[in-house]
C-alpha positions in Angstrom: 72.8 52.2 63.3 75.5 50.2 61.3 74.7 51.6 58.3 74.4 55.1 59.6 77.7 54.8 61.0 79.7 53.8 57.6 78.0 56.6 56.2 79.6 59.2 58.3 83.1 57.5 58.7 83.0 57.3 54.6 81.8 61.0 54.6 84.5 61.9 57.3 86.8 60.5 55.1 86.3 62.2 51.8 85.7 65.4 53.9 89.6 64.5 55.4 90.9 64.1 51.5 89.3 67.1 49.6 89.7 69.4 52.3 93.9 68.1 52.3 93.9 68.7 48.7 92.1 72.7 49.1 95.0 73.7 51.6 98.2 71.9 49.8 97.0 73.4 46.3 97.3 77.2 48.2 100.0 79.1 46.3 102.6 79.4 49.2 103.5 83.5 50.2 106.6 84.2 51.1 107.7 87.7 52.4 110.6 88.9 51.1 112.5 91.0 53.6 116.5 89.8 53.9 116.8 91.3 57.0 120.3 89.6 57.3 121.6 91.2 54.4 120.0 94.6 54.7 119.6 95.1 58.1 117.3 98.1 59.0 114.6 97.6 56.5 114.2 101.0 54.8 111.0 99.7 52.6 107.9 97.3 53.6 109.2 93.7 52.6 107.6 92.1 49.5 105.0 89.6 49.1 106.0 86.8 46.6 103.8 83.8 45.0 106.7 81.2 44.0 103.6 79.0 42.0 102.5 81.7 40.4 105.6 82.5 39.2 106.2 79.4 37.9 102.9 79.2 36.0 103.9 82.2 34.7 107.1 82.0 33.2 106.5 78.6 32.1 106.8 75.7 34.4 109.8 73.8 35.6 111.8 75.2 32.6 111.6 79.0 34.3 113.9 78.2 37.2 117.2 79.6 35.8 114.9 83.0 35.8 115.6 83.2 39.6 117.2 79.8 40.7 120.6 80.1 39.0 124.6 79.9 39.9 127.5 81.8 37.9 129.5 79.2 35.7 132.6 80.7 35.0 132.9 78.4 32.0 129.8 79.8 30.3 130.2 83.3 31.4 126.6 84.0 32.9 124.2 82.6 35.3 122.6 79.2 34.6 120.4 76.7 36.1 121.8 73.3 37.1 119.1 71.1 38.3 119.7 69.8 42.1 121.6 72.9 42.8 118.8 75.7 43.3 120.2 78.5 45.1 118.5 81.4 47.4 119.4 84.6 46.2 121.5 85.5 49.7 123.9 82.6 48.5 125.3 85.1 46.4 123.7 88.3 46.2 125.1 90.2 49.1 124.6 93.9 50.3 126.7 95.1 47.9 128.0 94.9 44.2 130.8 92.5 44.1 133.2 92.3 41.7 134.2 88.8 40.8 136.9 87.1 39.6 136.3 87.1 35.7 135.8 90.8 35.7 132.5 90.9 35.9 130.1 92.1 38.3 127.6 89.9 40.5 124.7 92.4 41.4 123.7 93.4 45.6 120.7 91.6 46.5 118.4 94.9 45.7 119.9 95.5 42.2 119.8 91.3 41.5 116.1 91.9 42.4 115.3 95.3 40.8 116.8 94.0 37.7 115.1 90.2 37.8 111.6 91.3 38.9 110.9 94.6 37.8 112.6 93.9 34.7 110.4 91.4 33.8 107.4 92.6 35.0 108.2 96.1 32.4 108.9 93.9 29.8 105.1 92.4 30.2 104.0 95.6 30.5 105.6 96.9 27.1 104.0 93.3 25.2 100.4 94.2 26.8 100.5 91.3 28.8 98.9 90.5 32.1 102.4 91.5 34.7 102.6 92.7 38.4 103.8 95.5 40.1 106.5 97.6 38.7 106.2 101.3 40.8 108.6 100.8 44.5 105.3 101.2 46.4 103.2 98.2 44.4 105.8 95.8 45.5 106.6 97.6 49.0 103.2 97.8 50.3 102.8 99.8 53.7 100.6 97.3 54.5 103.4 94.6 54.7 105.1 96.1 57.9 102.5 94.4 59.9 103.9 91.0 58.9 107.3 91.9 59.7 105.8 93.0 63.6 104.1 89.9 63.6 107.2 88.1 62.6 109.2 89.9 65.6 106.5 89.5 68.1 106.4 85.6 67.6 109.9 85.8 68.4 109.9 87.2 71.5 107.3 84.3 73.2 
């Protein structure tokens, strides 16, 4: 019975620890929707794998591809480790103009520019990209999560 017993807590075990490692080493979703900056949302949100990404571009080194702040010194976005930014921190509804002259981008052009751009540019070197057409990154089928998202709100 004893040895039964040890057999099934050690298999219980193992069971716990593989099955933790399956679900943390998912490649997080996250919708993309801003409805604080934009409101009435006239497109399905977006559906965006941040690990992907990452493996993608290159690792840690690819943050300053999305994860940037303005340094007036420099004259352009950079990354500065320790302060990674969300896009609404400074892309708002609008173009802005700043300071310097320049122009920081509204949240849609920031992300027309930053993802689409990039995924035509693997498209022109024959490399493996994602969507790049309004309706392969605003899938219909993504309205659903924003009703979900509302109706978990209201219980």
């Amino acid at each position: 019975m004893r040895k039964w017993m040890g057999w099934i807590i050690g298999l219980s075990f193992l069971s716990i620890v593989l099955l933790g490692g399956y679900l943390f080493a998912q490649d997080e979703e996250m919708t993309i929707a801003h409805e604080e900056v934009f409101q009435k949302l006239e497109r399905a949100p977006v559906i965006f794998t941040h690990q992907k990404h990452v493996d993608v571009l290159g690792g840690d080194e690819s943050c300053a591809d999305c994860h940037h702040v303005y340094s007036e010194e420099e004259g352009k976005a950079v990354y500065e480790e320790g302060e990674e930014t969300g896009c609404t921190d400074c892309h708002g509804f609008k173009d802005e103009k700043r300071e310097d002259g320049g122009v920081t981008p509204s949240l849609m052009n920031a992300y027309h520019t930053n993802c689409v751009g990039c995924h035509r540019k693997l498209a022109r070197e024959k490399k493996n990209t994602g969507p790049a057409t309004c309706g392969e990154c605003h899938n219909r089928a993504n309205w659903k999560l924003i009703e979900k998202t509302e109706e978990a709100k209201e219980h």
